[in-house]
DOVODO-731859 format. One line per 8 residues: their letters; for each residue x, y, z of C-alpha. Coordinates in nm, 2 decimals. Example, Ala and Ser with C-alpha at 12.3 -4.5 7.8 and 13.67 -1.06 7.14 Angstrom:
as> 1.23:-0.45:0.78  1.37:-0.11:0.71
This chain:
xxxxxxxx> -0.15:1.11:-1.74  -0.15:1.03:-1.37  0.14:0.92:-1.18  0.15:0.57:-1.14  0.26:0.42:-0.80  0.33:0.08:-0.60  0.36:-0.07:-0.28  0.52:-0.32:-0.08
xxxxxxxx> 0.39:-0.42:0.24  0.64:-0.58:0.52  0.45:-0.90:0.62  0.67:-0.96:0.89  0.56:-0.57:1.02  0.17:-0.55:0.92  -0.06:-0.60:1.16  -0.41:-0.57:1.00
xxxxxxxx> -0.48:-0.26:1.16  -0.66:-0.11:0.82  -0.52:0.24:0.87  -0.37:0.23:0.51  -0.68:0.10:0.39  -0.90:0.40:0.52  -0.75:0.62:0.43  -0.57:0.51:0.07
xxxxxxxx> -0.76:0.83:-0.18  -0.75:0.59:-0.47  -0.91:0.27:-0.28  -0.69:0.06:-0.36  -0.55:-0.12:-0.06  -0.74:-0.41:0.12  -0.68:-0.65:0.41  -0.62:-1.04:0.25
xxxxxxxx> -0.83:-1.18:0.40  -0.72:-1.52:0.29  -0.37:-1.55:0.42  -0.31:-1.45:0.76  0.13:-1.34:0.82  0.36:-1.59:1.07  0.17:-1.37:1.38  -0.16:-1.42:1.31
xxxxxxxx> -0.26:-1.10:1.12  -0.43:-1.08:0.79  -0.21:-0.83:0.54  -0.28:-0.49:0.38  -0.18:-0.57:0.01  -0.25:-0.32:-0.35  -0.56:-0.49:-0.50  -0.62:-0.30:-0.78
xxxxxxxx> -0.47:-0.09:-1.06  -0.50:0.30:-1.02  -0.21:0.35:-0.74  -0.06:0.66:-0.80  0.23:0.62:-0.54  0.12:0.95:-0.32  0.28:0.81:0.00  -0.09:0.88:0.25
xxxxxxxx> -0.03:0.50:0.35  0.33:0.47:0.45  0.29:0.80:0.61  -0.04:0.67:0.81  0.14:0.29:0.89  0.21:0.32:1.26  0.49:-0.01:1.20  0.62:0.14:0.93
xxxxxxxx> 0.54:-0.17:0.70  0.47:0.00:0.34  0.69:0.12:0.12  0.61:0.34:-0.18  0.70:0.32:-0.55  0.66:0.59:-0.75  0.72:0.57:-1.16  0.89:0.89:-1.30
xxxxx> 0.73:1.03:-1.60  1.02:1.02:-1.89  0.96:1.39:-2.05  0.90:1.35:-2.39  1.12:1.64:-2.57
């Protein structure tokens, strides 16, 4: 079973720059590009199921806007 993951991006931080979309391996971050944040940008947000909480977007986010939630697997004795 894959790890599964989650992520909260920092409106007040994102700025739309896409850098956590490129380069997300699952595909599953996008730009809103319905809402636009208090300074004009449009926000990164998870838009599908399949995250798996590997960290390749926080890492990438030059304003440090995303943070990562990875589930633990419970070990099944």
């Amino acid at each position: 079973m894959p790890p599964k993951g989650r992520i909260e991006v920092n409106e007040d931080l994102c700025k739309g720059c896409e850098l956590c979309v490129s380069n997300c391996p699952q595909e599953v971050i996008a730009l809103n590009m319905v809402r636009t944040t208090k300074r004009g940008y449009h926000p990164a947000e998870l838009i599908a199921a399949g995250c798996t909480g590997c960290g390749v977007c926080a890492i990438v986010c030059p304003e440090a806007a995303i943070t990562v939630y990875r589930e633990v697997a419970q070990k099944i004795e």
